[in-house]
N, C-alpha and C positions, 0 to 999 in steps of 0.2 A: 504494500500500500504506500501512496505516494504520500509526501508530507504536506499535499494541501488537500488528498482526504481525508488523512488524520484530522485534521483540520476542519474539515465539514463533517464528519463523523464525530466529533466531539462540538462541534456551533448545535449539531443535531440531539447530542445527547442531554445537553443543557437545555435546547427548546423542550423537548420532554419534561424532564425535571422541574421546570417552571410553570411549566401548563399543568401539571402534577398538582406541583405545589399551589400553584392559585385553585387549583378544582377543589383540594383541600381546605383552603380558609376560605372557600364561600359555600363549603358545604359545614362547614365550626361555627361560622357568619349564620347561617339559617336555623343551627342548632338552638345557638344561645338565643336569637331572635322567638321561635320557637319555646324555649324555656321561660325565657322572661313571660310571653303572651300568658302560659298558661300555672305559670307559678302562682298571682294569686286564687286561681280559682284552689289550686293542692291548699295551699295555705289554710283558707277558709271551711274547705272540706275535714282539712283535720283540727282546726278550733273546732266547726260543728259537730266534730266523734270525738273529741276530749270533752264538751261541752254534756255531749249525749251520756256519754260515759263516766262525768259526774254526778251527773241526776240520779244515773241507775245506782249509783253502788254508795252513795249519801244519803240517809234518810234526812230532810229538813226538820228543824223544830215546829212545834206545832206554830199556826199563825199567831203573831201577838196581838189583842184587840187592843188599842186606845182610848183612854178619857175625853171623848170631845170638846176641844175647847172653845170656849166663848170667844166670837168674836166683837169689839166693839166697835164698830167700822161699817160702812157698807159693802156689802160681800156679790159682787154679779161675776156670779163664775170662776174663772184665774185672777180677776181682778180684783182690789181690796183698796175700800176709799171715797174721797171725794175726786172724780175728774181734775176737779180743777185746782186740787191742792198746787202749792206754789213749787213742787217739789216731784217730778216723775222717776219712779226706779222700775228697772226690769233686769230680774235674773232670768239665766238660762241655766239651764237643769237637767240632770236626767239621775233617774231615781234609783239605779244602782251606782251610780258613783259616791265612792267615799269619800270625797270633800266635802261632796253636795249634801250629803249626811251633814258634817260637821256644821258646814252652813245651817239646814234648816234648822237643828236643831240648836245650835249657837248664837247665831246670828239675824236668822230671822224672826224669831220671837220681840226678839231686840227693837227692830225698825217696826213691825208692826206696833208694838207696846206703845214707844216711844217716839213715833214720829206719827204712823200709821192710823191710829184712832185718836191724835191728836192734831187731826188736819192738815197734817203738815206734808205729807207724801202720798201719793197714787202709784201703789204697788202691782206690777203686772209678772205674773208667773207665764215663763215660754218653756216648752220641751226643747230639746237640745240633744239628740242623741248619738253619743260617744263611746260607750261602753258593746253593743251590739259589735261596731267596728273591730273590738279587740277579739273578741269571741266566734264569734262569725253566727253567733244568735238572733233571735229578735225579742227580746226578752225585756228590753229596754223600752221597742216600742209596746209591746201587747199592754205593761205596765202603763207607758201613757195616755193610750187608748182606755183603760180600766178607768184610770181616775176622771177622764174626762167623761167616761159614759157615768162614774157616780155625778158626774156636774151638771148632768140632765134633771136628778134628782135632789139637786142643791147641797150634796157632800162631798162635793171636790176637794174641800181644803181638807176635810176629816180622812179623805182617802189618799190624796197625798202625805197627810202624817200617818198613816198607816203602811204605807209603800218604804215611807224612809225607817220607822220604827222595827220595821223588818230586813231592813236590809244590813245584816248580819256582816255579808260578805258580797262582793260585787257579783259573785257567783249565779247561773240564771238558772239556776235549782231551785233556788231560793222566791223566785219570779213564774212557777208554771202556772198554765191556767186554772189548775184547780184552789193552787193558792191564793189567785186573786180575785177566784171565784167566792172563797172564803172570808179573806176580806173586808168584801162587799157585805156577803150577810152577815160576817159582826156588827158593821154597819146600820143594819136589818133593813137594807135597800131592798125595793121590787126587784127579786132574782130575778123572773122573767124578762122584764122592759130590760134589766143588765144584762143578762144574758145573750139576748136577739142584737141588741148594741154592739157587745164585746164581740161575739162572734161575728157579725158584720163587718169588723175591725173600720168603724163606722166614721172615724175621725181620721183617717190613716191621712187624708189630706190634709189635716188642718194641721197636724204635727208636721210632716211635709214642708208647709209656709212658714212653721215657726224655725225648721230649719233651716231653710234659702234664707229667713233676711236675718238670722244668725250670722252664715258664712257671708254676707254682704255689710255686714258691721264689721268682721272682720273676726268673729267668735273663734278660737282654735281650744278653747278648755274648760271645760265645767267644774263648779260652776263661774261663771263669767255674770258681773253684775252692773248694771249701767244705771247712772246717778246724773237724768238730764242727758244724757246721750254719750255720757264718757263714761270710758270703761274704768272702775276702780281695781287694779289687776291684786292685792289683799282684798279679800272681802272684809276684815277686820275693821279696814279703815273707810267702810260704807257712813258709818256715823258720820264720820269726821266731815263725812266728803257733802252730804247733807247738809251741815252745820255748817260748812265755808260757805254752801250755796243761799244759805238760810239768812248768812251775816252778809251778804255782800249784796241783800235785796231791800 
């Protein structure tokens, strides 16, 4: 063999090798492409069988019933108040999150007490759900849905202290439908009008819009509480943040 087909016999053997090699990283190229498409669905599927697979092999404690509290306020549904007090707050919520515990139970008795049935603020409660996201459940929503169909029957607020006094663990075991079937009738709501509601998952929209103009405020964590339309990122310092707006009018 002459030395300029060594020559083209080796230009040749490289052309190979490179068409090889590209055929290779655009078939690795479609692999990953490919993995990433369908990785969150694995993801999801297996929060939903760890999720499954905690309900079955954990028995929940029984439901706990609550003391219903008086409200002194005017009460129309999520909202709590005069319209027109000088003073608008709105948290976003979702009732397995354990801050959001911490909150209602900390914090919002507080501004109700103290600003709330003293005219002084217009309290609006929105669902916000985050917790679903981690699990790959819906356990978050059925729960919003639950308390809003008690809001048909004028126990919204009783039902959402009953959602957070149960909420042990963020865990959506803790959230099936028979427990918030339960709930209700501690309650001693019309099981049926609940029932035909809940199963309906009759509000799914309304929850819905409360979470588009969440992520359009710009909400990324619950609970998230707005004081006149600013976010106070402590909810501790909700008072505070009331009281600046209260001295500067």
């Amino acid at each position: 063999m002459s030395k300029r087909q060594e020559i083209r016999a080796r230009r040749r053997r490289e052309q190979i090798r490179n068409r090889i090699i590209i055929i290779l990283l655009v078939i690795a190229g479609a692999l990953l492409v490919a993995f990433a498409l369908i990785l969150p669905s694995i993801q999801n599927a297996t929060q939903a069988a760890n999720a499954t697979k905690t309900a079955e092999n954990f028995t929940p404690p029984p439901v706990l019933a609550i003391t219903p509290k008086v409200l002194n306020t005017k009460v129309n549904g999520t909202h709590l108040g005069d319209p027109n007090a000088p003073v608008k707050v709105d948290v976003y919520s979702d009732y397995r999150c354990s801050a959001c515990l911490g909150y209602s139970q900390n914090m919002e008795p507080v501004i109700i007490q103290n600003y709330v049935e003293t005219g002084k603020v217009y309290y609006n409660f929105h669902d916000y759900i985050v917790i679903d996201n981690h699990d790959g459940t819906d356990a978050s929503l059925r729960s919003a849905n639950a308390a809003l169909c008690a809001n048909e029957q004028g126990r919204f607020w009783d039902y959402h202290d009953t959602l957070f006094a149960n909420q042990i663990t963020e865990d959506a075991y803790l959230f099936t439908d028979a427990r918030l079937a339960t709930m209700a009738q501690n309650l001693k709501l019309d099981m049926a009008a609940f029932d035909q509601c809940f199963q309906a998952r009759k509000y799914a929209s309304d929850i819905q819009k409360d979470i588009e103009q969440a992520i359009a405020l710009g909400v990324t964590f619950t609970p998230s509480v707005f004081v006149d339309g600013a976010l106070v990122k402590n909810y501790n310092q909700v008072p505070q943040a009331i009281d600046d707006i209260l001295a500067g009018q």
